[in-house]
Each structure stands twice: as C-alpha cells, then as structure tokens.
Legacy VTK file of the C-alpha trace (Angstrom):
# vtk DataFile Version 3.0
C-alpha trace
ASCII
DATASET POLYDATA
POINTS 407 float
60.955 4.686 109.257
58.977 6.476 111.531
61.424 7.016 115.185
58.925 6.816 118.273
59.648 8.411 121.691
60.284 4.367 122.730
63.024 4.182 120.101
64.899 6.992 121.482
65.490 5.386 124.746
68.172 3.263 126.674
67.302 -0.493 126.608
68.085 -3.401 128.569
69.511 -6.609 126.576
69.081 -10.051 127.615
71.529 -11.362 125.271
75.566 -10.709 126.674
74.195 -11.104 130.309
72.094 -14.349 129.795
73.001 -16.184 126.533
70.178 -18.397 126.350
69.657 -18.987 129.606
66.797 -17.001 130.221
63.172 -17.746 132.173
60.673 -15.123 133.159
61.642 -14.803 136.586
65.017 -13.813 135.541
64.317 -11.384 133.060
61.661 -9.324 135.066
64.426 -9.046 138.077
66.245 -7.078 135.317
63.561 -5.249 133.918
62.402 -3.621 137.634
65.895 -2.867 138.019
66.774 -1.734 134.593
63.929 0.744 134.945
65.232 1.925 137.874
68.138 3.118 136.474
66.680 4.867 133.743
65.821 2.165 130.856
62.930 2.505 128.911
62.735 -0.836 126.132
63.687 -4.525 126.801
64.751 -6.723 124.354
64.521 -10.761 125.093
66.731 -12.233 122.644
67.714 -15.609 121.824
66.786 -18.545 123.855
62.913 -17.459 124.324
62.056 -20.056 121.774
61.305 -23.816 121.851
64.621 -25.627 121.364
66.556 -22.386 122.014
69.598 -24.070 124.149
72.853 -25.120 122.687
74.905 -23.072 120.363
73.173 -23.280 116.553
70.129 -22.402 115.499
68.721 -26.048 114.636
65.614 -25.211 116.752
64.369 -22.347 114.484
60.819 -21.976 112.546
58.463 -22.384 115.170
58.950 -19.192 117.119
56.852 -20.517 119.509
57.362 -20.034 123.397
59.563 -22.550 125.448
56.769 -23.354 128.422
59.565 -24.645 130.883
61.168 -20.789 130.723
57.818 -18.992 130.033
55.020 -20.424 131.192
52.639 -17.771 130.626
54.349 -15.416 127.735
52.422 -12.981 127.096
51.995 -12.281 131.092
55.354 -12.142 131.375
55.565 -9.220 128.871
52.925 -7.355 130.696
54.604 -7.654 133.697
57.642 -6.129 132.424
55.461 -3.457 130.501
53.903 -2.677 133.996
57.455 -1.438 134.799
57.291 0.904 131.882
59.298 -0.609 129.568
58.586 -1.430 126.064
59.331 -5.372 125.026
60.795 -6.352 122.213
61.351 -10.005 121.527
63.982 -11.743 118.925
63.396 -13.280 116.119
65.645 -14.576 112.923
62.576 -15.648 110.911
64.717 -16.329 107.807
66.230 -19.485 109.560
64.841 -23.144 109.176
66.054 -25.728 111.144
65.879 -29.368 111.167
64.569 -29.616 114.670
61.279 -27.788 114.068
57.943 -28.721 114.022
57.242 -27.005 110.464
60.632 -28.100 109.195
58.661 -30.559 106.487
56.479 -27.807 105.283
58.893 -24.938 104.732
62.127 -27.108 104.199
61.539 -26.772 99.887
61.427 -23.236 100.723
64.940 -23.107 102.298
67.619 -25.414 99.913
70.897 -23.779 101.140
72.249 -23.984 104.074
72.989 -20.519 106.398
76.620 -19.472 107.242
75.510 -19.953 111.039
75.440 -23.261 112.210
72.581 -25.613 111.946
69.974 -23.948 109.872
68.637 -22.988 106.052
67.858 -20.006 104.979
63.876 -19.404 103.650
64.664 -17.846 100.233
62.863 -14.542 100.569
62.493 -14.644 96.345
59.396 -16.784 96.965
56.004 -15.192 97.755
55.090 -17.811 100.325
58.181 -17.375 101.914
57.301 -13.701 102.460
54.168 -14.331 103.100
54.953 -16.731 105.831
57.725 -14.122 107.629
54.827 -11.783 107.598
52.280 -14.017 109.139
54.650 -14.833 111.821
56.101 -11.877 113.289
52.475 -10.507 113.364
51.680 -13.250 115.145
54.245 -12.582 118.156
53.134 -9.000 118.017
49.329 -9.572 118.060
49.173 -12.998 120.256
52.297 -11.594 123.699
51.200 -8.039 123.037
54.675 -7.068 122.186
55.693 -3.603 121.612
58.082 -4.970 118.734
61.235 -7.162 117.336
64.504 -7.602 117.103
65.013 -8.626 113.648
68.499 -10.914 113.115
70.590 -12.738 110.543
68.625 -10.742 107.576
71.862 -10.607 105.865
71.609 -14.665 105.630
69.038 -14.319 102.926
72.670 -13.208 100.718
73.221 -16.986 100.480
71.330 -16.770 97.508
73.143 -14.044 95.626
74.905 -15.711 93.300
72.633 -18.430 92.520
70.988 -16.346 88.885
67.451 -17.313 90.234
66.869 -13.549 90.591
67.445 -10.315 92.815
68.273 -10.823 96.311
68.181 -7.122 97.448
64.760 -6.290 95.301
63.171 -9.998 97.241
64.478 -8.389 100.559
62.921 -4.864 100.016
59.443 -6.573 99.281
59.129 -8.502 102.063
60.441 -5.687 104.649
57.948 -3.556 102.440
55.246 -5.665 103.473
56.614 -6.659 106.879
56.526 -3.273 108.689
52.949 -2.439 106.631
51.693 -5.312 108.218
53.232 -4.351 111.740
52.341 -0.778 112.155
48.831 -1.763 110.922
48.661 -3.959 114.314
51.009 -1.728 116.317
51.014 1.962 115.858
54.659 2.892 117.301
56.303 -0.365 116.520
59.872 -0.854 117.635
61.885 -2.435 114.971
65.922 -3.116 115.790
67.922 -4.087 113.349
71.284 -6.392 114.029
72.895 -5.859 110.523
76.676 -5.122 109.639
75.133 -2.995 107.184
77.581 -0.096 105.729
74.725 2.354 103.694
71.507 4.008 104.330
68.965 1.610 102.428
67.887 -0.362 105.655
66.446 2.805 107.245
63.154 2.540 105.946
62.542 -0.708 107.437
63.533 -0.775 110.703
63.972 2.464 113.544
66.796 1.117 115.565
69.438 0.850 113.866
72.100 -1.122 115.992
75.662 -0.751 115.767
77.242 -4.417 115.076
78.194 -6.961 117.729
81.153 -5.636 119.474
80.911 -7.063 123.274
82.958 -5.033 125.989
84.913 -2.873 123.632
83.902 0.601 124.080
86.154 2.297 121.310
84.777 -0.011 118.669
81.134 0.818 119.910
82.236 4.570 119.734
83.312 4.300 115.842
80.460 2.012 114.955
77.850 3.520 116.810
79.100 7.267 115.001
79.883 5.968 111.572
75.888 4.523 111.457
74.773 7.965 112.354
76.444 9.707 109.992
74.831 7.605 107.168
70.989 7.581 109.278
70.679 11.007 110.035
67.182 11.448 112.128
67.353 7.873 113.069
67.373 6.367 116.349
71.230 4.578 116.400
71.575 2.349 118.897
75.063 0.933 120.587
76.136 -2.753 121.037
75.161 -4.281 124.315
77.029 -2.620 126.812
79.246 -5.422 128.933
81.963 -5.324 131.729
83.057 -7.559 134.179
80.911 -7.286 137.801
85.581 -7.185 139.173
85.672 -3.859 136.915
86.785 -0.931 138.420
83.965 2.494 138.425
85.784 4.117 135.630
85.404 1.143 133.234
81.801 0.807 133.632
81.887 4.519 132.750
84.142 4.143 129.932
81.143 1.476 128.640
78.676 3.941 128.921
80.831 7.123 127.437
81.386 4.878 124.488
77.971 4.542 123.713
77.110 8.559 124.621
76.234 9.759 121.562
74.238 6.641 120.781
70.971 5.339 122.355
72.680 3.105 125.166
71.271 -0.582 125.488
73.338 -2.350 128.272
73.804 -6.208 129.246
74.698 -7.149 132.449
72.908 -8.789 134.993
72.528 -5.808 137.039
71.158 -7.648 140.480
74.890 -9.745 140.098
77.195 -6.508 140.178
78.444 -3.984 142.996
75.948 -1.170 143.981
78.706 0.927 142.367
78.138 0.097 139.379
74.521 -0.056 139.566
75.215 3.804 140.551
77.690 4.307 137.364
74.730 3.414 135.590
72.194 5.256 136.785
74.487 8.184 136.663
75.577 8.190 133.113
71.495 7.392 132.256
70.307 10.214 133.711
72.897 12.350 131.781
71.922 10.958 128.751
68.288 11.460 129.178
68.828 15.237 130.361
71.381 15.547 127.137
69.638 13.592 124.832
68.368 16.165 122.291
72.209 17.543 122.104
73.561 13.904 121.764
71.026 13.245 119.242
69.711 16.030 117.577
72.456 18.462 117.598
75.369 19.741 115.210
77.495 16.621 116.133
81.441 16.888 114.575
82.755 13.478 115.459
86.665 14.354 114.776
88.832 12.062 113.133
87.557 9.148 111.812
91.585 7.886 110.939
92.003 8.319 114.950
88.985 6.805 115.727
87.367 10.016 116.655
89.261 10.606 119.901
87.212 14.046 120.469
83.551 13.899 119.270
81.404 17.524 119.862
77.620 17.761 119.921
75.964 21.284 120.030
73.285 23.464 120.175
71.946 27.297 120.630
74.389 27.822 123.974
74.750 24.287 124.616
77.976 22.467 124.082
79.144 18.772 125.108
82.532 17.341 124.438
83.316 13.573 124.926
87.305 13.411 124.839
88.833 9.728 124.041
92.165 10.357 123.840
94.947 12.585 125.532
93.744 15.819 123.445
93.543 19.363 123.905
89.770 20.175 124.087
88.947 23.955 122.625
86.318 25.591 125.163
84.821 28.356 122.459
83.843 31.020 124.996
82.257 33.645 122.231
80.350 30.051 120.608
78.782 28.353 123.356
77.735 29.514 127.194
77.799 25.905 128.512
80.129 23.339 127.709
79.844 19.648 129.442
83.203 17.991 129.169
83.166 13.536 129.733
86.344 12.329 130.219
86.503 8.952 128.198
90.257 9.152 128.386
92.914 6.872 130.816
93.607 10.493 132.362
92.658 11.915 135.328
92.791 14.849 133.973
91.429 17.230 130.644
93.653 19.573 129.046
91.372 22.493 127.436
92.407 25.148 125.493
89.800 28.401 126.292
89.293 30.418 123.104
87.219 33.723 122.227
88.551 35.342 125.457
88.435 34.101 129.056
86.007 34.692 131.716
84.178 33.723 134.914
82.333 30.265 135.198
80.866 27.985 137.615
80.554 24.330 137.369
80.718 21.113 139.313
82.792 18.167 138.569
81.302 14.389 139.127
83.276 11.188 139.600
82.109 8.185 137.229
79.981 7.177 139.852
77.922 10.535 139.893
79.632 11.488 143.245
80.646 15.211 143.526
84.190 16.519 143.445
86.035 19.399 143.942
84.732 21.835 141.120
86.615 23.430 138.559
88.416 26.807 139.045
86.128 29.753 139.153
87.891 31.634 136.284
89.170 30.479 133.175
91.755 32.592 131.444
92.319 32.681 127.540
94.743 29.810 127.048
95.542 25.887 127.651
95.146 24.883 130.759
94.835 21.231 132.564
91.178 20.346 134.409
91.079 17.793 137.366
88.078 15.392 135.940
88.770 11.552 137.089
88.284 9.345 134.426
85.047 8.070 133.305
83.915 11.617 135.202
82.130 14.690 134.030
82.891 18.791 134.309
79.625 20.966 133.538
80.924 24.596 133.071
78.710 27.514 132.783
80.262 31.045 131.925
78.939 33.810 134.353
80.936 36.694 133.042
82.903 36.657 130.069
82.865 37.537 126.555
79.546 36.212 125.276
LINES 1 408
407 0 1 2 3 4 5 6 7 8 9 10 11 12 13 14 15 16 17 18 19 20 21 22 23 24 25 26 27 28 29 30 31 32 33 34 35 36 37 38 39 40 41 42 43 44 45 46 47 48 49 50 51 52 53 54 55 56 57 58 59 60 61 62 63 64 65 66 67 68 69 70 71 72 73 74 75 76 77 78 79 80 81 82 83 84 85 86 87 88 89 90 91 92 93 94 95 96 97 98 99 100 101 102 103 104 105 106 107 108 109 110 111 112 113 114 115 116 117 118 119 120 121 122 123 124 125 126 127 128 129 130 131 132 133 134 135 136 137 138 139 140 141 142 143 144 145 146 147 148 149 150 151 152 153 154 155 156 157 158 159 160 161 162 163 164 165 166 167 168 169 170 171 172 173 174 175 176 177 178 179 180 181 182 183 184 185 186 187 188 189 190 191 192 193 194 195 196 197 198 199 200 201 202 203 204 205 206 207 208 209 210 211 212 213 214 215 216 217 218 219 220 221 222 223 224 225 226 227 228 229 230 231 232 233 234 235 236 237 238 239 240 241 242 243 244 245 246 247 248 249 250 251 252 253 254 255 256 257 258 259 260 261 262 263 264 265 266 267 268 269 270 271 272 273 274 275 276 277 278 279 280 281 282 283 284 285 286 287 288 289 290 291 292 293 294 295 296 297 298 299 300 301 302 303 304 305 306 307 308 309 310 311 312 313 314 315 316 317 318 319 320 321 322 323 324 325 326 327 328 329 330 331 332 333 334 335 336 337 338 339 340 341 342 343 344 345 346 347 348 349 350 351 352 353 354 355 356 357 358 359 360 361 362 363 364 365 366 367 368 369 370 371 372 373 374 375 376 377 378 379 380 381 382 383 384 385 386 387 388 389 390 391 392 393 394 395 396 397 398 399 400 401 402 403 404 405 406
C-alpha cells in the first residue's frame, strides 16, 4: 500500500496511557503537547465507542460515538487536526456484541464466538458481511473527517478456519480488497495501522502501518519485533508498540523506550502532561533525532546484527552517513575509509561505548548528548586505529564527524 508522508511519522497513542478512559478534553491536552514534541498522527483507540467501558468487547457493532466522552466528535478531531496531527480512530469491525443496537440484525452473520471476551466474530465469507465492514469504516472516515483507522482483532475472523464452509484467507483478502478501494476513494492519503501478530508479507497491501505486536514497556522486545517486520515489509512504514514507562523512571529509561523503537516509526503512550519535564525533554530529544535521521533509519542499508542475540548492534547507512544503535556491551567498528559520519546511541546499561576504529585513524569532531538532549563533554579530538572506550551516558548519543583522516 501506498506509504504517505503522515505514515512516516511519530504518533501519539491513547491506548497504554488511557485504557478506556478517554473524553475529548483529555485527549486534545495530549495532542497540543504531543505535537510539541515532535508527533505528527494520533490514534484514539478503544473506549471512543458507545458502551466502550469495562474489559470485553460486548459493546461492539455500533461504532457510534459515546456523547458523555465526545460530545461533538467530529469537532474534536478538528481540533486535534488544527494542531497538525493526523487522527486516526479504532475500530475492530469484525466484532459483534450482545450489547449493541444492531446486534439482532447482524447476529446470523456472526455464529461463533471470538477468542476475546464478550463478542462474535462477523464471518467475513459472507458478502453482506463485507459489505457492511465497508459501509462502516467509510462512514467514520466520511461523517468525523478522519484522516484514517486503526484496524484490530482481524486475525479473529480465523475462528472460522476449520469450519469447511470455505477459505478464510481468500474471504479476508476480498474484503480488505474492497475496504481500502473504498477508503482511498474518500480519502486520498489514508492512514491504515494494522495491530496483527502477523509473521509474512501478505498484509502489506492492505494497510501502511504496519505495527509491531503489543509489547507494553519492554523495549528489547519492541527492538526485535519492530526489526523482524521490516525485514519482511521493505518500503513500508513499520511502526513500534506504544512506547510506556513509569512517570518514577529514571532519564535513561525513557531513552532506552525511545532507542528501542529507533529504527521504527515511534508511537508513544504516556500521558505526557502527568510526567516530569525531564522526560517530556527525553522525548522531544530523541524525536527530533529521529526526524533529522529518519531517511537513514528508514531508508538506508540497515544490517540489524544477530537476530539469535536479539540484535544487540543494529547499523543503518548511507552515502557518508552512518548510525549505530548498540544494545548490548559490544565492540562497535567505526569504518573510517566507509563512512565520514558515524552517530553512535547508547541503548546499553553502560556508561560507556567501546569502538573499535578501522580503515586508519584520524581527526574528528563531535559532541556527546545526555538522554535528555543536554550537552556533555565531547569525544576526544583524535581517534587512533584501534579499540578504544567512549564516555556516552546511557540512553545518550555521540555524533562524530572525521576532519582529517583517511577518507
């Protein structure tokens, strides 16, 4: 699927910072400050909807607006898009629960029950079925001006694998078929995300983020997700789990969030007027260096390492430009005769880098920020041919440019 400029920016989750307990007011506090910091998309997930409270999904069908949160929807989204942010709302429009109004309409439609609790799952074999999940999600679009959705629980339609009333997987590619036709004909530069534990390539025609799986506070497992998606999506926009952290967390572990999710499109979760101004700082740092990196992260040569480590040293590069994200206690190479500036983000539990300086040594200059973005004492002015041990702080940054050397 077509990636637009919106796609390939960091976004602001409602989801690990709000549950369902979400209203308007709330959500645009977050937006003005996520913008701030350097977001560009919003996604309101769950608990938007009528009878969105409570744990289950008993309340889906409707996918109507709950009034007492938003009483004016589709101002609130224009609100937030004043801020410059795209808005993206969620949806799981395969679910059918008891609870809602067109329960007795569609409830033929959906005989088994979901693997999440409370709902059926519309069998997406049946025309009117996709027919209906087309109507709907064009609706949201068209009606709260909506800039796209947050498609979930896709994989539920699976309940019907095994049933020998026909193909699954061929049902599913018809109505996402039809789905995003339907959608780009009503919003050129729709933003589709996709939450799906999906392991191949075949959902990247129908959706242009592509999020790595749930994986709440646990920045390795968002590194390995976020990589092992990209490698199979090459040209897509891969996004990272909501980024989470507790507002007692030290600097450094905000930073170790965001360096987990570096060579990813970042979407973070917190409620970002509830922790210290240090963090907020952390992340306005790291976002800016992801913008001004962005076509490296993305678009380079990217070698992610060892997968059977969990790819403690991951290298993105291009023309002269080199950036190493180090994960582990490992000796980074510096390639002086490859590359004339190297970026090194130290995602270890070391305050320190160990680099080994290859194709022979020479003079550089560089400056070396804390995880908050402050400025430390910089790195030495020459770097001999050799290993040799850095002073970056963890969850820090050392940008090296070579002066006079061999290149």
């Amino acid at each position: 699927m077509p990636v637009p400029e919106a796609a390939r920016t960091p976004v602001y989750s409602t989801w690990y910072a709000f549950n369902q307990d979400v209203s308007a007011a709330a959500v645009e506090t977050q937006a003005e400050l996520a913008a701030g910091l350097g977001c560009g998309a919003l996604i309101l997930d769950d608990g938007w909807q009528e009878l969105g409270h409570g744990r289950g999904y008993a309340g889906c069908g409707d996918w109507r607006p709950d009034r007492a949160k938003f009483p004016d929807f589709a101002g609130h989204v224009a609100r937030v898009r004043a801020h410059g942010l795209s808005y993206l709302a969620w949806v799981a429009p395969l679910l059918l629960g008891p609870g809602a109004a067109g329960h007795g309409r569609w409830a033929h439609c959906a005989p088994a029950p979901a693997t999440v609790p409370g709902a059926h799952v519309l069998d997406p074999r049946r025309p009117e079925v996709r027919a209906h999940v087309v109507r709907l999600c064009v609706r949201l679009v068209r009606e709260y001006g909506l800039d796209g959705l947050k498609l979930d629980f896709l994989d539920q339609a699976m309940v019907y694998a095994d049933d020998g009333a026909g193909d699954v997987g061929r049902a599913m590619v018809a109505l996402l078929t039809d789905l995003r036709q339907a959608l780009e004909a009503v919003r050129p530069g729709l933003l589709l995300e996709l939450r799906q534990p999906y392991t191949g390539p075949g959902m990247a025609p129908f959706g242009n983020m592509l999020r790595s799986f749930d994986c709440p506070a646990d920045a390795t497992a968002n590194r390995v997700r976020t990589l092992d998606t990209a490698l199979l999506a090459v040209g897509g926009a891969v996004h990272s789990d909501m980024l989470l952290w507790s507002p007692d967390a030290p600097v450094a572990a905000v930073a170790r969030q965001l360096i987990g999710a570096l060579h990813a499109v970042p979407q973070i979760s917190v409620r970002l007027d509830r922790v210290p101004a240090a963090h907020r700082e952390a992340v306005g740092f790291w976002l800016r260096q992801w913008r001004l990196h962005r076509e490296l992260l993305l678009d380079g040569e990217v070698e992610p390492g060892r997968p059977d480590e969990l790819y403690p040293l991951v290298r993105a590069s291009a023309g002269d430009r080199c950036l190493i994200s180090v994960h582990g206690d490992r000796v980074v190479p510096l390639d002086f005769s490859a590359h004339r500036r190297f970026h090194l983000v130290n995602g270890s539990d070391r305050d320190r880098v160990m680099v080994e300086v290859r194709g022979g040594g020479g003079r550089v200059e560089g400056v070396v920020h804390g995880p908050d973005g402050r400025i430390m004492d910089g790195p030495p002015s020459f770097l001999a041919e050799g290993a040799r041990s850095l002073a970056v702080p963890r969850g820090g940054l050392a940008s090296l440019t070579i002066t006079e050397g061999p290149r």
